[in-house]
ZAMARGU-4260 file (C-alpha; in steps of 0.2 Angstrom, whole numbers, plus 5000, padded with zeros to 4 digits):
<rodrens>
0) 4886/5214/5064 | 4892/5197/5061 | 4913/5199/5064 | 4913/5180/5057 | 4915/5179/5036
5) 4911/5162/5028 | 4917/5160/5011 | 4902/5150/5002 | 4910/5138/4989 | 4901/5136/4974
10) 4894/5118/4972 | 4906/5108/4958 | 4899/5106/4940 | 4892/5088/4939 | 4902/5080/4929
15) 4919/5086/4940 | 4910/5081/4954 | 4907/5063/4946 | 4926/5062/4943 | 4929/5064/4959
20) 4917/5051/4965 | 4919/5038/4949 | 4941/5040/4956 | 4937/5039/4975 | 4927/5022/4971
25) 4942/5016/4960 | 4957/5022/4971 | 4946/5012/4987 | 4946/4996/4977 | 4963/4996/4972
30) 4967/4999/4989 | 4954/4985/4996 | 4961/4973/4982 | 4977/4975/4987 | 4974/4972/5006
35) 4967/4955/4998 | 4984/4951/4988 | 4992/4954/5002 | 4981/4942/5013 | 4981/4929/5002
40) 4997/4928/4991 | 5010/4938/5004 | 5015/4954/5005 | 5032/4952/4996 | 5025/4939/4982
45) 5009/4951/4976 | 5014/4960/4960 | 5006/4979/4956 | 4998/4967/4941 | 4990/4954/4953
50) 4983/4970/4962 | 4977/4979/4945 | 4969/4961/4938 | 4961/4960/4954 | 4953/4977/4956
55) 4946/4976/4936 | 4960/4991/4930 | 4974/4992/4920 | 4994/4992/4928 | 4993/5009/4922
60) 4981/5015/4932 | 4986/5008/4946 | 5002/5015/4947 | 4992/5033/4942 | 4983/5029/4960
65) 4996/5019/4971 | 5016/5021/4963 | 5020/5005/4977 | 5015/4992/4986 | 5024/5003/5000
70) 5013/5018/4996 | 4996/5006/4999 | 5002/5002/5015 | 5006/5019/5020 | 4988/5025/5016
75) 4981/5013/5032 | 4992/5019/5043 | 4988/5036/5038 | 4968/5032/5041 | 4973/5023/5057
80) 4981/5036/5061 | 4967/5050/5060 | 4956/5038/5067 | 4964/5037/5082 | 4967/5054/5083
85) 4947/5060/5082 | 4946/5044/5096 | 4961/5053/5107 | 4953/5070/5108 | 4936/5062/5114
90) 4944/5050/5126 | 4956/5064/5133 | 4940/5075/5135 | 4931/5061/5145 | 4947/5055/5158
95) 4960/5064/5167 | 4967/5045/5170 | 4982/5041/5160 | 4983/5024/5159 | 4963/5024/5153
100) 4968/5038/5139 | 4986/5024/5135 | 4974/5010/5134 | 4960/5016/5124 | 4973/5024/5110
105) 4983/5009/5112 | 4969/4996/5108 | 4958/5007/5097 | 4973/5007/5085 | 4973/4989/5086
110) 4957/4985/5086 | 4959/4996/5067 | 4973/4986/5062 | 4965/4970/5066 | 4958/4966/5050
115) 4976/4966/5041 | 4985/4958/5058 | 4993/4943/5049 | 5000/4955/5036 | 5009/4963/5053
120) 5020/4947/5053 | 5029/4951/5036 | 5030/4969/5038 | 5039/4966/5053 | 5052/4955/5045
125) 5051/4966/5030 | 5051/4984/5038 | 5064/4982/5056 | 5078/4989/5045 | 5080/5008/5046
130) 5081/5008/5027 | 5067/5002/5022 | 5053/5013/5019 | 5040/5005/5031 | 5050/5004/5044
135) 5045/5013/5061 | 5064/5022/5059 | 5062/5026/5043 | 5064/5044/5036 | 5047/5039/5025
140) 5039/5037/5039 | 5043/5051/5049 | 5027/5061/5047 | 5017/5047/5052 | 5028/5043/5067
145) 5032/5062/5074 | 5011/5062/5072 | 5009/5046/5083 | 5021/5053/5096 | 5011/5069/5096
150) 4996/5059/5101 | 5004/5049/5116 | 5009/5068/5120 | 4992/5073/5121 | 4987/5058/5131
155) 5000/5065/5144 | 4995/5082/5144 | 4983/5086/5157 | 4983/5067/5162 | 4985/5064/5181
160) 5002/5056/5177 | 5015/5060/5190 | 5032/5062/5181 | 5049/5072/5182 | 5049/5089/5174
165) 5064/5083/5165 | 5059/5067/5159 | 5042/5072/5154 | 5047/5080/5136 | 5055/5062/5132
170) 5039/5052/5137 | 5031/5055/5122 | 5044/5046/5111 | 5049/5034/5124 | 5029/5028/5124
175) 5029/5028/5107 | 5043/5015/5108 | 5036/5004/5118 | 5022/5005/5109 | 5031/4997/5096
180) 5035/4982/5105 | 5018/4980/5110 | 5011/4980/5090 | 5026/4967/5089 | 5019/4955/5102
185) 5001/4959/5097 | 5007/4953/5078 | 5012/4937/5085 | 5002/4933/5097 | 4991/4919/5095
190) 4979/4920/5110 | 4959/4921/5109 | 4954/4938/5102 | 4975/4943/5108 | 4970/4943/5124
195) 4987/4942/5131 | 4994/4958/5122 | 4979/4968/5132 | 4986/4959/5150 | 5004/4964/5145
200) 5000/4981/5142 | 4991/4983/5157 | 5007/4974/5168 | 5018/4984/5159 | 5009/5001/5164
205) 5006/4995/5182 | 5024/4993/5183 | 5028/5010/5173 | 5016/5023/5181 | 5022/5021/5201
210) 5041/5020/5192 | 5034/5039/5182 | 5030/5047/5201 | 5048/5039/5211 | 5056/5052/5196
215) 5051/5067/5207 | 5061/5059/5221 | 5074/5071/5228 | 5088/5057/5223 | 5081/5049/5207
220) 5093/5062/5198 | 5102/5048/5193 | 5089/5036/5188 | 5081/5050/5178 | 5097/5054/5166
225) 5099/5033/5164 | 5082/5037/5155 | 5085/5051/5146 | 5102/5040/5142 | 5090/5025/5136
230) 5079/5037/5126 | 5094/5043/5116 | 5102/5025/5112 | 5085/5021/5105 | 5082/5036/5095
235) 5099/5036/5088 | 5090/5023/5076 | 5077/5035/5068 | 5081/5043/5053 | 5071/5060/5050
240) 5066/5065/5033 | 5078/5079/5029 | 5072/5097/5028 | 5064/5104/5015
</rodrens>
């Protein structure tokens, strides 16, 4: 006897299923038009209108689809997001190395973003402020960023990293922050295919992972709550989105 039940969903009527196809289609080039405002005019000069008169629809529609310019950039970090995520799980499978699983979800992530790179530049002027809604720190972004500290988690899970019991639940976000300042750099830097940001993160981790082991020192008690400390300081910046 099978123990297993499969609900089997009856296909949609045509013509719902056609909806849904015909608003995909739309919703996609409202968001491909918009990525294109954004390249060409700026970020903070393109209008919804400029957006809706390039993708062939009505203002109305959209705002039905997109209800800011801050939404549309929401949506690719959200795609970036599982993308990197369906990449983790394959690449944690494959490696026990930590700084292989850090560098492949590092770089794959920017290797998505790539194409809207220059578009970096203005959101980092734009979104540094806590208060604004794409800011890193903001309470909007808070899904997004508890997701992405979940994924630098799992890259540290089962990894060979050597790290102090009591540090190890404030890697995850500490990462994460640096992280931060490596998209920063990235955004900025001007080198042949950003060559540069991939040798920074691979100093920057050669010096980090023998500093992770000296935390299991007998006398690095010190050094460790400086950390924890550090951590702290920094997070006191994120604003969480409040519950319920």
């Amino acid at each position: 006897m099978n123990m297993f039940k499969f609900r089997v969903q009856k296909p949609m009527p045509p013509e719902i299923s056609q909806k849904t196809v015909k608003a995909q289609k739309t919703r996609e080039g409202i968001l491909k038009a918009a990525l294109e405002q954004f390249r060409d005019k700026g970020y903070g000069r393109a209008t919804m209108r400029d957006i809706a008169k390039r993708a062939g629809v009505s203002v109305g529609n959209a705002y039905y689809y997109f209800q800011s310019k801050e939404e549309m950039i929401l949506e690719v970090f959200v795609r970036s997001q599982r993308e990197a995520e369906i990449r983790n799980r394959e690449t944690c499978r494959r490696t026990r190395s930590f700084k292989a699983r850090f560098l492949d979800l590092q770089f794959h992530r920017l290797d998505l973003l790539s194409g809207h790179r220059e578009l970096f530049v203005v959101l980092t002027q734009a979104g540094i402020h806590p208060a604004h809604p794409l800011s890193p720190f903001s309470a909007e972004m808070s899904s997004l960023r508890n997701d992405a500290t979940a994924l630098i988690g799992e890259a540290v899970e089962g990894s060979d990293l050597k790290v102090s019991s009591s540090l190890r639940p404030f890697l995850p976000r500490l990462l994460w922050l640096f992280n931060l300042a490596i998209v920063l750099f990235w955004s900025l830097d001007g080198s042949r295919e950003q060559k540069n940001t991939r040798r920074l993160v691979e100093l920057c981790l050669n010096l980090m992972i023998p500093l992770f082991g000296l935390t299991l020192l007998p006398l690095a008690g010190i050094f460790n709550r400086m950390v924890i400390e550090i951590h702290n300081l920094l997070s006191s910046m994120i604003r969480e989105k409040p519950a319920g």
